[in-house]
C-alpha positions in Angstrom: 30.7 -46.8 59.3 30.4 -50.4 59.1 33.2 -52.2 56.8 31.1 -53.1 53.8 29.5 -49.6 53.7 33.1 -48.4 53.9 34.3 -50.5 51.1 31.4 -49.0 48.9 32.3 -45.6 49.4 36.2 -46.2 48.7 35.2 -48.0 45.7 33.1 -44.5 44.4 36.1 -42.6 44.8 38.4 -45.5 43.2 36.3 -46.6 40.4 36.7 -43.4 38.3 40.5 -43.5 38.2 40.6 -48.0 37.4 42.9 -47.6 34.8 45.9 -45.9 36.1 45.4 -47.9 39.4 45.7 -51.0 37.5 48.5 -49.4 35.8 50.6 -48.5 39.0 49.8 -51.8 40.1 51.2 -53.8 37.7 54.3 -51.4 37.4 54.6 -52.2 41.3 54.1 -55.8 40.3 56.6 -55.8 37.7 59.5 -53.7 40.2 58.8 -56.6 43.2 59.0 -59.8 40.7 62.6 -58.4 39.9 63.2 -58.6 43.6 61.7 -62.1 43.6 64.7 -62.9 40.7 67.5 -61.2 42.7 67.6 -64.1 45.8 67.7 -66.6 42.9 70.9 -64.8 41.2 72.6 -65.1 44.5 72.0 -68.6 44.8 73.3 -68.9 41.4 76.5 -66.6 42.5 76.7 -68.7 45.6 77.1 -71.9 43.6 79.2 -70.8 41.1 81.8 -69.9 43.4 82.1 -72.5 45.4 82.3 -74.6 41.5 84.9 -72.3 40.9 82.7 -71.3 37.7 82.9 -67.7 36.5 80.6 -65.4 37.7 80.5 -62.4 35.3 77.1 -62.6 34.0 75.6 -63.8 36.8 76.8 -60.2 38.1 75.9 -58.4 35.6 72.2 -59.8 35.4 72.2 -59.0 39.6 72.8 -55.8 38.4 70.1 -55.3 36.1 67.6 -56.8 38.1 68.2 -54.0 40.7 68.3 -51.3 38.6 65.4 -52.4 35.8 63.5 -53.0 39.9 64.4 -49.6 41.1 63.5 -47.6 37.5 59.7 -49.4 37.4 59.0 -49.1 41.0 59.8 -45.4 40.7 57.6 -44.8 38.0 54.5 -47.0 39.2 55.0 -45.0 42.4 54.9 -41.6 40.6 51.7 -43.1 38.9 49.9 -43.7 42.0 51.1 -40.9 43.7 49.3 -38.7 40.6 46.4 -40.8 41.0 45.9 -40.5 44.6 46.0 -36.2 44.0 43.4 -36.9 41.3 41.4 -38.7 43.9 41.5 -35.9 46.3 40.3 -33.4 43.3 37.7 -35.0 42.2 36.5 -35.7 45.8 37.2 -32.1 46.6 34.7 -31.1 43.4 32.0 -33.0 44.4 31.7 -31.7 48.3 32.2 -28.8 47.7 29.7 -28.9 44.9 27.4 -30.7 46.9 28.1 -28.4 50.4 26.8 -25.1 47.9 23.7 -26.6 47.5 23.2 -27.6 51.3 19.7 -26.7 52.2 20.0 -23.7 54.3 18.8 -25.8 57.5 21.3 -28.4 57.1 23.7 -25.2 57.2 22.6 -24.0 60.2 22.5 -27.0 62.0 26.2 -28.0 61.5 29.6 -25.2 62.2 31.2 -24.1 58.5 34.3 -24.6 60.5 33.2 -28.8 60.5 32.2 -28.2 56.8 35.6 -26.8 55.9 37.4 -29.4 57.9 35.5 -32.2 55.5 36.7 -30.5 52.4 40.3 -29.8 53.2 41.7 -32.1 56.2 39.5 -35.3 55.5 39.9 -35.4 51.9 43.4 -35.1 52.3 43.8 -38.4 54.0 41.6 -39.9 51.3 44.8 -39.4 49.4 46.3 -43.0 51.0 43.4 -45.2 51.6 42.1 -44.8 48.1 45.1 -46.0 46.2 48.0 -46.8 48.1 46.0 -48.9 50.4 43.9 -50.5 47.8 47.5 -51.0 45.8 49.6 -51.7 48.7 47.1 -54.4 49.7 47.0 -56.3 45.8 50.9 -55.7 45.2 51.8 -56.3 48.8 49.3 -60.1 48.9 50.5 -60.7 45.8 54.4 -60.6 46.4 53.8 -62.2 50.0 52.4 -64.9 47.9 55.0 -65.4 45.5 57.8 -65.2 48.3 56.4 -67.6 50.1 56.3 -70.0 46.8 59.8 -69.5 46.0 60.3 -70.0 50.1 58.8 -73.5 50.0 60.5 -74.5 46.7 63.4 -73.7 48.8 62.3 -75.7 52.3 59.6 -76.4 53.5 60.5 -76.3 57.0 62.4 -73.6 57.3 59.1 -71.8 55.8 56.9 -73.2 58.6 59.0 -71.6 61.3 58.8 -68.3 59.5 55.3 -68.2 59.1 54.5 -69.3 62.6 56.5 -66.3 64.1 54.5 -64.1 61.0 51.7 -65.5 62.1 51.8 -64.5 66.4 52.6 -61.6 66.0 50.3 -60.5 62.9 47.7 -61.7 65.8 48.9 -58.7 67.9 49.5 -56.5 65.3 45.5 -57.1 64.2 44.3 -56.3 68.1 45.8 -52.6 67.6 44.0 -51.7 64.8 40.7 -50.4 65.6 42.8 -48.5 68.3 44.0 -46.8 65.0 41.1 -45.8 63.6 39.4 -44.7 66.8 42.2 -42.4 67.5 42.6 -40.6 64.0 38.2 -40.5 63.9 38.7 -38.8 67.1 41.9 -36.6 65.9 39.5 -35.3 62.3 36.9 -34.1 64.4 39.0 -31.7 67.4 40.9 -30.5 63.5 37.0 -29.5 62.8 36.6 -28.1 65.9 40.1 -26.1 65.2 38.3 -24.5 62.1 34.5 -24.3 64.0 36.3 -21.8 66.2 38.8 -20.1 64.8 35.8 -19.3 62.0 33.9 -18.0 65.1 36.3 -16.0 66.2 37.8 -14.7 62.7 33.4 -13.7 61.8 33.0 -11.6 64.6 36.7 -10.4 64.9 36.3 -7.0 66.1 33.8 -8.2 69.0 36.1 -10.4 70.1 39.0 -7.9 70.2 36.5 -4.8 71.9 35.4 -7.5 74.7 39.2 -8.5 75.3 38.3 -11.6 74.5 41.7 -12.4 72.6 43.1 -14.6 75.5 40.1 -16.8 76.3 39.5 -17.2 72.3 43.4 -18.6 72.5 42.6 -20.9 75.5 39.4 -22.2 73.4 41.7 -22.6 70.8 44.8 -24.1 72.4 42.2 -26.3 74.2 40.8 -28.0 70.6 44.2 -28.0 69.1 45.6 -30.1 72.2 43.0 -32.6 71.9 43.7 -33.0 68.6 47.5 -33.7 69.6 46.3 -36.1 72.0 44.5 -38.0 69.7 46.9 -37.4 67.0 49.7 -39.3 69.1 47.9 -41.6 70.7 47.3 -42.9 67.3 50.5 -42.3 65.9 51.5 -44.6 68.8 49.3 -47.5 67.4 50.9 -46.8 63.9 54.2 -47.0 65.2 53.3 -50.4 67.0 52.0 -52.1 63.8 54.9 -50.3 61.8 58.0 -52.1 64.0 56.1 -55.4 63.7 57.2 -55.9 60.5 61.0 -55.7 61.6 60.1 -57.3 65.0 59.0 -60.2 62.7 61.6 -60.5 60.3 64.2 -60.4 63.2 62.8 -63.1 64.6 62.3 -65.4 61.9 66.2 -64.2 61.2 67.5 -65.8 64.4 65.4 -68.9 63.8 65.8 -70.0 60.2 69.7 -68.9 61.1 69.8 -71.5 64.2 67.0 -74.3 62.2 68.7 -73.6 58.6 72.3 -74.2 60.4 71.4 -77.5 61.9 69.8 -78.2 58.5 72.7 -77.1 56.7 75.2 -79.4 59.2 73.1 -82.5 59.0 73.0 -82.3 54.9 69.3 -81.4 54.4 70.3 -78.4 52.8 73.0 -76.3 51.0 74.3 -73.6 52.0 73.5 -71.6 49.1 70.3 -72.8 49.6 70.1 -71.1 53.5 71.4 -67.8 51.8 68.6 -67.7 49.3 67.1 -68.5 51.6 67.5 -65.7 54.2 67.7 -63.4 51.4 63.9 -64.2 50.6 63.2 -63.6 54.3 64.8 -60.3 54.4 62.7 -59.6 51.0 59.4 -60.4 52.7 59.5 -57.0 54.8 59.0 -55.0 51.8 55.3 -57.3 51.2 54.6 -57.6 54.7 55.5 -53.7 55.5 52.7 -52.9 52.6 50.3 -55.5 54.0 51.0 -53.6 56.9 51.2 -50.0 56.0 47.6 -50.8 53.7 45.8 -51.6 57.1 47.4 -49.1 58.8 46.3 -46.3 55.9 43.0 -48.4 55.9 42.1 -47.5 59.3 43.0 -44.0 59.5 41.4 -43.5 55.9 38.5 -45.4 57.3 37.6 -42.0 59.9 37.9 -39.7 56.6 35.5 -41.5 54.5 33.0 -41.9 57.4 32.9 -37.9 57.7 33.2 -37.1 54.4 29.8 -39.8 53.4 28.2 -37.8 56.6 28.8 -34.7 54.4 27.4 -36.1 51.2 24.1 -37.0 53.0 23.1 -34.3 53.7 19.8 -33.0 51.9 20.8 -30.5 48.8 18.6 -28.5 47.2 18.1 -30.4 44.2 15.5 -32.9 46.0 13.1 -30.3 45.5 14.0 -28.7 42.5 10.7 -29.0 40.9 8.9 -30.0 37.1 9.7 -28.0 34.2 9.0 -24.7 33.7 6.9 -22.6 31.2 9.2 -19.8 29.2 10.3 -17.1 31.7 7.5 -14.6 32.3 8.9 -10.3 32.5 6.8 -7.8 34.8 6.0 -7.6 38.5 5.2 -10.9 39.9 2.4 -11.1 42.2 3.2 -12.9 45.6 0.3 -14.8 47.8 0.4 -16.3 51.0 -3.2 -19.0 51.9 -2.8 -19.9 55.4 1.1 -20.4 55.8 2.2 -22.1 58.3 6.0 -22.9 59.9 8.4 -24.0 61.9 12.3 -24.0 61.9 12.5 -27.9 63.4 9.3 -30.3 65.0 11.1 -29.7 68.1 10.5 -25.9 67.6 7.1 -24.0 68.1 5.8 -22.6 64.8 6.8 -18.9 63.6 3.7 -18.8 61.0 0.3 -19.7 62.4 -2.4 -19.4 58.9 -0.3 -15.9 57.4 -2.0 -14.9 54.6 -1.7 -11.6 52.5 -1.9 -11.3 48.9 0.3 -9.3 46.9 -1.0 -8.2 43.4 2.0 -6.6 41.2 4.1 -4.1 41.0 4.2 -1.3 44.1 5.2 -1.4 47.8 4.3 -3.5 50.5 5.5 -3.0 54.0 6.1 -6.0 56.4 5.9 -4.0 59.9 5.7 -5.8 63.1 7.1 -5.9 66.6 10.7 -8.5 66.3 9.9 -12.3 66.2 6.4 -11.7 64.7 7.8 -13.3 61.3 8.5 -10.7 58.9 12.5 -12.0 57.9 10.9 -15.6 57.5 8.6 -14.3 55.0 11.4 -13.5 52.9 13.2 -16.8 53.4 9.7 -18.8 52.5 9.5 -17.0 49.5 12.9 -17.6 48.1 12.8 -21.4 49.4 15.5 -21.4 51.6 12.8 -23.1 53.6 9.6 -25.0 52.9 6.1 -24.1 54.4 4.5 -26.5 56.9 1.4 -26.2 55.9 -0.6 -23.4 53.3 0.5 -22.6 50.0 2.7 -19.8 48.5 2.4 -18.5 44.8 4.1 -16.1 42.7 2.3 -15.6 39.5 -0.6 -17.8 40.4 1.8 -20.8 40.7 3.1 -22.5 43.7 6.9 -22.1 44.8 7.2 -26.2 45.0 6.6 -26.3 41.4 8.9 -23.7 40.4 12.9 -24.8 39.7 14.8 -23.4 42.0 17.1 -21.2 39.4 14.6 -19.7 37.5 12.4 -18.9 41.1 15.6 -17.0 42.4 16.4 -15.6 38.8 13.0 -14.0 39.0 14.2 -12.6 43.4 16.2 -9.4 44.0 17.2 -10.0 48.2 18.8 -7.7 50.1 19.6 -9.3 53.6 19.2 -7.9 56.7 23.0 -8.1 57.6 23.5 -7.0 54.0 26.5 -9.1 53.1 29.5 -8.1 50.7 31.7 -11.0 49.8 35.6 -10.6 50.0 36.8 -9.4 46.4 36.5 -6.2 45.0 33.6 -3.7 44.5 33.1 -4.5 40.9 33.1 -8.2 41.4 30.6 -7.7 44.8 28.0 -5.9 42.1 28.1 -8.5 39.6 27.9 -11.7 42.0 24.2 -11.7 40.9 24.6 -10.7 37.3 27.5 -11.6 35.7 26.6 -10.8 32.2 25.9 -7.2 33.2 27.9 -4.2 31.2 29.7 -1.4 32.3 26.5 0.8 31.5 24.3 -1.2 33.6 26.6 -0.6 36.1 27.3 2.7 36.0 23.6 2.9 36.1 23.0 1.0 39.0 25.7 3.0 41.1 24.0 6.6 40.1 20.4 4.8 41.5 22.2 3.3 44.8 24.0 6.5 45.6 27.6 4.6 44.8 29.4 6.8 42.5 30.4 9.7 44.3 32.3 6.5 46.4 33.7 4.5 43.8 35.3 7.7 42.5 37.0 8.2 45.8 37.9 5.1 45.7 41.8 4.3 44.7 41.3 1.3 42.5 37.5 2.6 41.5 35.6 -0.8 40.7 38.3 -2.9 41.0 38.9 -1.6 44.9 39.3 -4.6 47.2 36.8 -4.4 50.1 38.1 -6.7 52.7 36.8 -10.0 54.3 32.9 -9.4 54.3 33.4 -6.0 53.6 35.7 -4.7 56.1 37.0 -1.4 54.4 33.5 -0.4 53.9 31.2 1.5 56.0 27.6 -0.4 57.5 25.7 2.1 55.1 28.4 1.5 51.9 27.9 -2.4 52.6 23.9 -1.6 52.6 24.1 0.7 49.2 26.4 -2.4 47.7 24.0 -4.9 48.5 20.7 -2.6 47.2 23.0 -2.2 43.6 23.8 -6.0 43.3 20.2 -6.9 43.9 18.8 -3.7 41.6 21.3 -5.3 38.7 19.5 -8.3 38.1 16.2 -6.4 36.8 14.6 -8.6 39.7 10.7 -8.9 38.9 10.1 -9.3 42.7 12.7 -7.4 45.3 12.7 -8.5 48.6 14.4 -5.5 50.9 15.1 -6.7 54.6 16.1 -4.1 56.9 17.9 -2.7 53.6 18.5 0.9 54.6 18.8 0.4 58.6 22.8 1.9 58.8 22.0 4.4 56.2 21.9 8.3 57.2 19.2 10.1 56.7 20.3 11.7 53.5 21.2 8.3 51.9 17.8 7.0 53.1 16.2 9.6 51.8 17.5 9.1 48.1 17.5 5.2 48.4 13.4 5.5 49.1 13.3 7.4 45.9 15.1 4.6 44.1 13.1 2.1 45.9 9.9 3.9 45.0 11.0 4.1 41.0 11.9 0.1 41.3 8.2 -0.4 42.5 6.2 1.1 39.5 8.1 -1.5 37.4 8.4 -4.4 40.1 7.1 -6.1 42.9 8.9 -4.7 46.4 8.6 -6.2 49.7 10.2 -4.2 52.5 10.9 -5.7 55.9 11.5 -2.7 58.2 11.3 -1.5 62.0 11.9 1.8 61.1 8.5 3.0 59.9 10.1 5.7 58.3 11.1 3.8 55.2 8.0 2.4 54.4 5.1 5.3 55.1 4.5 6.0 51.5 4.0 2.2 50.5 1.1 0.8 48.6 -0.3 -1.4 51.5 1.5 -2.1 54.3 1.3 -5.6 56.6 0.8 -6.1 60.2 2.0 -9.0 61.5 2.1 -10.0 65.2 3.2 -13.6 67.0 3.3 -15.4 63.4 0.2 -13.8 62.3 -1.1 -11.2 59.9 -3.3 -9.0 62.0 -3.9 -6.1 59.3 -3.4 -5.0 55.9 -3.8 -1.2 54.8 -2.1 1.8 53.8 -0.4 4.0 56.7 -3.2 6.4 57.2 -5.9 3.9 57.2 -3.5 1.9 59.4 -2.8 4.7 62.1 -6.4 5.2 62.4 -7.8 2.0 62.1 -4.8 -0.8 64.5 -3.8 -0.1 68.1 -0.6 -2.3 67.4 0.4 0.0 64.3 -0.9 2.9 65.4 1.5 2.7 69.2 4.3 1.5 66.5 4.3 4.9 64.6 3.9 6.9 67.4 7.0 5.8 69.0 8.7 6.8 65.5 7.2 10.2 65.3 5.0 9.3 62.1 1.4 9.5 63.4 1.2 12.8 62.0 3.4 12.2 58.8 
């Protein structure tokens, strides 16, 4: 990102917390002018003993310059340090606010493991750049400054030789940073790729473990976390370059003011409790010119983190399109219609939709059958919105999805995906994610209907059984039954079934089609299925072929009347059902 856009975004994440910035700041401020006071005392001590003047209460006040210095520094630093956490929260919030709503084609397009990576490991370094490199910057110029002052009250010339060695090699120090933030930009993204494939590997665990796949996953692994080393050190090599500048510096300047501050001293130009205040300034400028130092430094690796984490919040949410107002929520089967739909995934990708259309009335069955690839899942994604139509127009209830908010379109969906998805928690928690406000009656209802109780009762913990990551301690068919209860909860007026009964036995089917069949005299269903069995006693049932609808009928009329349908049921044994 270029500077000024980065400023910007540091700003956005500053602006909120002003206050206690300012605050730390000042307490900072306050902690380094009693440092400034401290080469004066000496002076002071200096000159009283060589007056042979007592020297008690220049003493004590040493002493309470250092520790009235040490006590405010510590507690400005504690502010800023609690500032910099409150940073990384409220930055956390919004992406990860902001990722939830990611349209689902920004999802896809992009690894979670990268998304993760934004939200933990690039927030993190936020922590610096947004307030100790902003404060070590103001504090750090701002005691440089008033060093410097008190350096030329002291002498002038003695100053100029310490600023020209400050200067050189500030020159060289400036050449290394865009080194800096090259290396750590590179460094964030092989961490992403870390999480990109250990996510990989961790979502399809047991393939990788039945194709022996363990060692090569480790190499990919090993390779992604040793480019991130690389990078890692090679900035870490920078850092420490522009980190033992400051004591290169300060060394330097030593050995000249000592040698050009001696011959000074010699030829009467200048006391020698002026030299000693003098050096004692000197030595006091590395704390200023480390924080200069140290804010570029954090600056530059900062710099990488904002740049991916701004990439993150431009990415196209949901609520673009969320749509006018809505009328008061409507109850009954919604009607679904599709006029001459047409879609792609990308413009680089051929359409999947080519003019579907199909109207769905109200409450009943209606059967999406079709060879695989002819568009049946992407029906179901259409309708909920996950993706927009290219061209045609769909309606629920007379009224097109674009003008619907999002919430209240969903609110009205029951989906059951076709991998059937349970969430890591328990089984009580799993039925719920869709309702929250349901009872325990609704509950127990909804596991009678999905064929869950006899389960839950084995269960050890019942409800509140803990099913794994995705729902390892389930069975394929218990995953499917979970998913068909969490969707039946929410009294859905239109249920959209994918696939839903696919790893179910036949028993389990066969009681699920009778629940499936109740739910359709009181709502709208849409089955996707390639097992014809599941959907021979639905209302109407729709062909589709190569992103078209090719026919719409009941099975009979279907078997008789459409070579494509009627070679489908044959191969599943149902031309004579």
């Amino acid at each position: 990102m270029p500077a000024r856009e980065t400023w910007r975004a540091l700003y956005r994440h500053f602006r909120p917390h002003r206050a206690t910035v300012a605050l730390g700041a000042l307490l900072t401020l306050a902690g380094a002018a009693t440092g400034l006071a401290q080469p004066l005392a000496a002076k002071a001590l200096v000159d009283r003993l060589g007056g042979d003047e007592p020297i008690a209460g220049v003493l004590v006040l040493l002493t309470a310059l250092v520790v009235v210095g040490t006590v405010v520094e510590s507690f400005g630093a504690y502010v800023l340090e609690r500032t910099a956490e409150s940073v990384v929260l409220a930055a956390r919030r919004t992406l990860i606010g902001r990722l939830l709503r990611l349209r689902l084609p920004e999802v896809e397009r992009l690894p979670p493991g990268d998304l993760m990576s934004r939200v933990t490991s690039d927030t993190t370094l936020l922590r610096a750049v947004t307030t100790q490199s902003v404060v070590s910057a103001a504090t750090g110029g701002l005691t440089f400054l008033a060093t410097i002052a008190m350096m030329a009250y002291m002498d002038a010339v003695l100053l100029g030789v310490t600023l020209g060695v400050i200067v050189l090699i500030g020159s060289a120090v400036a050449m290394v940073m865009p080194q800096i933030s090259r290396a750590t930009a590179r460094a964030q993204e092989s961490v992403a790729e870390i999480s990109t494939v250990l996510e990989r590997a961790f979502g399809a665990f047991r393939t990788v473990k039945a194709s022996g796949a363990e060692e090569r996953e480790t190499a990919v692994v090993d390779a992604a976390a040793e480019e991130a080393w690389r990078h890692g050190v090679r900035s870490a090599k920078w850092q420490s370059v522009a980190g033992t500048s400051v004591g290169l510096a300060v060394q330097v300047s030593f050995l000249a003011v000592l040698g050009i501050g001696g011959a000074r001293v010699a030829s009467g130009a200048i006391s020698v409790s002026t030299l000693v205040a003098f050096l004692l300034f000197l030595f006091y400028l590395i704390d200023p010119v480390s924080k200069l130092v140290q804010a570029a430094t954090q600056y530059q690796v900062g710099s990488a983190a904002i740049a991916r984490i701004e990439e993150a919040e431009r990415l196209e949410t949901e609520e673009h399109a969320a749509g006018a107002a809505a009328p008061a929520p409507r109850t009954g089967p919604a009607s679904v219609v599709f006029d001459e739909v047409t879609f792609r995934y990308r413009d680089d990708l051929p359409y999947v939709h080519h003019g579907v259309s199909f109207e769905v009335p109200g409450a009943g069955m209606t059967a999406f059958v079709g060879p695989s690839g002819a568009g049946k899942t992407t029906v179901f994604g259409l309708v909920e919105r996950f993706y927009e139509a290219t061209g045609g127009r769909i309606l629920i209830d007379g009224r097109d999805v674009r003008d619907w908010p999002l919430a209240e379109l969903r609110a009205t969906i029951g989906y059951v995906e076709q991998d059937s998805p349970v969430l890591a928690g328990t089984v009580r928690e799993n039925l719920v994610f869709g309702a929250p406000d349901a009872t325990d009656a609704e509950i127990a209802d909804v596991l009678v209907r999905a064929k869950l109780d006899a389960l839950v009762e084995r269960l050890p913990d019942g409800l509140d059984t803990v099913v794994g990551h995705r729902g390892s301690k389930l069975s394929g068919g218990e995953r499917q039954r979970v998913a068909i209860a969490r969707a039946l909860l929410r009294r859905p007026r239109l249920l959209l079934l994918d696939e839903a009964t696919s790893q179910l036995d036949a028993v389990n089917e066969l009681a699920l089609r009778d629940v499936v069949a109740e739910a359709a005299r009181e709502t709208t269903v849409l089955v996707v299925a390639h097992r014809l069995s599941t959907v021979t006693l639905a209302d109407r049932i729709v062909v589709m072929e190569a992103g078209k609808v090719r026919a719409v009928g009941t099975h009979a009329e279907l078997v008789a009347g459409d070579p494509l349908y009627g070679e489908l049921a044959a191969t599943q044994f149902l031309a004579t059902a």
